[in-house]
C-alpha positions in Angstrom: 97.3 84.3 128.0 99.4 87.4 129.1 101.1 87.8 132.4 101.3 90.8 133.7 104.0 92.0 136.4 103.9 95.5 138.2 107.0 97.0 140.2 105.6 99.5 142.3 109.0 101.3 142.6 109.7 101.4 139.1 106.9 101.5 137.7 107.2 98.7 135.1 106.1 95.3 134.5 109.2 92.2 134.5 108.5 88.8 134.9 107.3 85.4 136.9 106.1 84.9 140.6 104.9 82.5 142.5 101.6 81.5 143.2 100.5 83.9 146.1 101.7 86.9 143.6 99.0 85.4 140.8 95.3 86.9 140.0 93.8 85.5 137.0 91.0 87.2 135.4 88.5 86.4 132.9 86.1 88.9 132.2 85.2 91.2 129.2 83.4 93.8 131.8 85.4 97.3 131.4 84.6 98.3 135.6 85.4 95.3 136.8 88.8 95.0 134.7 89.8 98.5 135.6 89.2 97.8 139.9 91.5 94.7 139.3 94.3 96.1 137.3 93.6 98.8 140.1 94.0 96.9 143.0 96.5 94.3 141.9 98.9 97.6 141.1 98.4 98.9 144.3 99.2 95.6 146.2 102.1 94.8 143.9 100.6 91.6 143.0 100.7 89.7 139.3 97.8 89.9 137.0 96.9 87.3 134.5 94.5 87.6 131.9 93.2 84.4 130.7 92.2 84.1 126.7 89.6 80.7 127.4 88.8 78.5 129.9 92.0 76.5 129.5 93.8 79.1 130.8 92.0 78.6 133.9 93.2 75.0 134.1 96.4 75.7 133.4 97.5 78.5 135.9 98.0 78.5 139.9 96.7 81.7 140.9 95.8 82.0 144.0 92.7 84.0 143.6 90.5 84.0 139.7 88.2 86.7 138.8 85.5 85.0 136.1 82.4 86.0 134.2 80.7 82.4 134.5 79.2 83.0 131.3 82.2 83.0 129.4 83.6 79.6 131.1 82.7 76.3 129.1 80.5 74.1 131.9 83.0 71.3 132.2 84.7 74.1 134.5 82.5 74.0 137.2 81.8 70.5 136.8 85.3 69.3 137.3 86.4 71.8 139.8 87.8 70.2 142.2 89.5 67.3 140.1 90.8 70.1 138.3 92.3 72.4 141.4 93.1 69.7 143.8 91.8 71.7 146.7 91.0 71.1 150.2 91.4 74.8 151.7 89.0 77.6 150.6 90.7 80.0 152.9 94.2 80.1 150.4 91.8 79.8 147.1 89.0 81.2 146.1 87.2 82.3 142.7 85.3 85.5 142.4 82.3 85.3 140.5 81.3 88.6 138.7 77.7 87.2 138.2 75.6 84.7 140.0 75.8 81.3 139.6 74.5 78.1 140.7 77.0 75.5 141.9 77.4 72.2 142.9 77.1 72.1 147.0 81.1 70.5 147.2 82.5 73.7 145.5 80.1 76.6 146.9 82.9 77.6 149.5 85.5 78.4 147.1 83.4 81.0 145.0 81.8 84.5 146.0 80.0 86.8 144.0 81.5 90.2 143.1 79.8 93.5 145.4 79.0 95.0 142.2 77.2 97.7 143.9 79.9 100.3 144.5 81.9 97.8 147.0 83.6 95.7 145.2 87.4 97.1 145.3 87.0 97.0 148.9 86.1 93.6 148.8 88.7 92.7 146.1 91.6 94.7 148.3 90.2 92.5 151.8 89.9 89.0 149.7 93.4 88.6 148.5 94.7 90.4 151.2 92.9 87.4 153.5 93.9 84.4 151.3 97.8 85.7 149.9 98.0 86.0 154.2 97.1 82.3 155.0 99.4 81.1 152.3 102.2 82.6 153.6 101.2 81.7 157.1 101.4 78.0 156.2 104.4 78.3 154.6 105.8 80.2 157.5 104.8 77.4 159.9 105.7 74.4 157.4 109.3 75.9 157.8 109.4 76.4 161.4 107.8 72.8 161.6 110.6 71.5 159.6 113.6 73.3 161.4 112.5 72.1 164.5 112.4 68.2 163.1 115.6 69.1 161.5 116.9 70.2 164.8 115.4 67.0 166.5 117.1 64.4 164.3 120.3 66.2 164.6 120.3 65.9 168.1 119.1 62.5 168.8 122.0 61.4 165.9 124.5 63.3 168.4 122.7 61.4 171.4 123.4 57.9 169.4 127.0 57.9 169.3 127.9 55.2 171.7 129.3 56.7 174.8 128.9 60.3 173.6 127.2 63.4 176.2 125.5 66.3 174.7 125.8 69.6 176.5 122.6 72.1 176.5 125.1 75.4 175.9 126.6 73.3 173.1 123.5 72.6 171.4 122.0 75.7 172.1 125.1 77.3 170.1 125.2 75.1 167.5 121.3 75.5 166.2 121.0 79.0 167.2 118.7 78.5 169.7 117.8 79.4 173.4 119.2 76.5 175.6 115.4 76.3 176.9 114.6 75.4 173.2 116.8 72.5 173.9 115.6 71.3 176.5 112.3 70.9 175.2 113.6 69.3 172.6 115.5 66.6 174.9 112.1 66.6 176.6 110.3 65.7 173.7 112.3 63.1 172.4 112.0 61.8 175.8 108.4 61.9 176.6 107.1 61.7 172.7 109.7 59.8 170.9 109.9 57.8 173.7 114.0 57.5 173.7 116.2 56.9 176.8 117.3 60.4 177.6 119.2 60.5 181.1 121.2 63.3 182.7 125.0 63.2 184.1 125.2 65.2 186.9 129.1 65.2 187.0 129.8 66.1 183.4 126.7 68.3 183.0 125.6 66.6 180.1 122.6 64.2 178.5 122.9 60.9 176.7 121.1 58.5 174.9 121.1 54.8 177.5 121.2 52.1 175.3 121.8 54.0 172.0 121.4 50.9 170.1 117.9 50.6 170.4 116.9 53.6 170.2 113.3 53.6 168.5 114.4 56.6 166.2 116.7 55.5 163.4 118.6 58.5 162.3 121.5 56.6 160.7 122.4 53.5 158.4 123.0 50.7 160.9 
């Protein structure tokens, strides 16, 4: 199996990316060859051209462009064992022929527009899934910096006797103070925690930090 890597800037080919950079094809058809290595040059992506059907197994691209004809039928039987997949719209397996498929893995395969389209639909189809990959990954990590942030503040709040200041937090997480306090809100209301506010020192703390019902320390 060769990888192949295209920098658009320098016009050569270098080495490994991850999987929303990988295309996999396995096709002896000259067109549809020529529209891939076409399109995956002009979106800077990584093309992979698979030697059998293991290769298929073996390799996470995010998008595979197959002749079903040439893929043993333990392929299509095993598909999802094999893949591990739950989400058509970040995988999907272009079909350069017709095939039928089992009805549990239809939604993860379309057929090629062989009829002067299908570059178009190539360009849109990775464009579509390489997008919703990185969307999830985007919001995975703003998902896990704001539980991040929330631990670190309720371990602040735990302290026996301590006071957290908005401003403080707010400066210390990089954050608008309103961030914070819908983060003290959410503890509160969700999590459930004691969150009161001292109106002479300006600042919040955690009443009976002992039993608090979020353990963010070794007790």
């Amino acid at each position: 199996m060769s990888r192949i890597y295209y920098n658009e800037k320098t016009g050569t080919y270098y080495g490994e990316k991850i999987i929303e950079e990988d295309v996999l094809i396995f096709s002896d058809d000259e067109e549809i060859n020529r529209i891939t290595e076409k399109v995956i040059k002009s979106l800077n992506l990584c093309l992979i051209k698979a030697e059998d059907t293991i290769d298929l197994y073996a390799n996470g691209a995010f998008c595979k462009i197959i002749d079903p004809d040439k893929v043993d039928p333990g392929y299509f039987e095993n598909f999802k064992e094999l893949h591990d997949l739950d989400n058509p719209k970040e995988f999907v397996v272009i079909l350069t022929k017709p095939k039928k498929l089992e009805r549990g893995i239809k939604k993860f395969f379309i057929v090629a527009d062989l009829n002067g389209n299908f570059e178009n639909q190539l360009r849109t189809t990775l464009l579509n899934r390489r997008s919703n990959i990185i969307s999830r990954k985007t919001d995975k990590k703003i998902y896990t910096k704001k539980l991040n942030r929330l631990f670190a503040i309720l371990r602040h709040l735990q302290k026996k006797g301590n006071y957290v200041k908005v401003p403080d937090l707010a400066n210390e997480f990089g954050v608008s103070e309103k961030t914070i306090k819908r983060d003290l809100t959410y503890l509160r209301e969700v999590g459930g925690e004691e969150i009161k506010y001292n109106i002479k020192k300006k600042a919040y703390y955690l009443d009976n930090s002992f039993n608090s019902n979020i353990r963010t320390r070794l007790d």
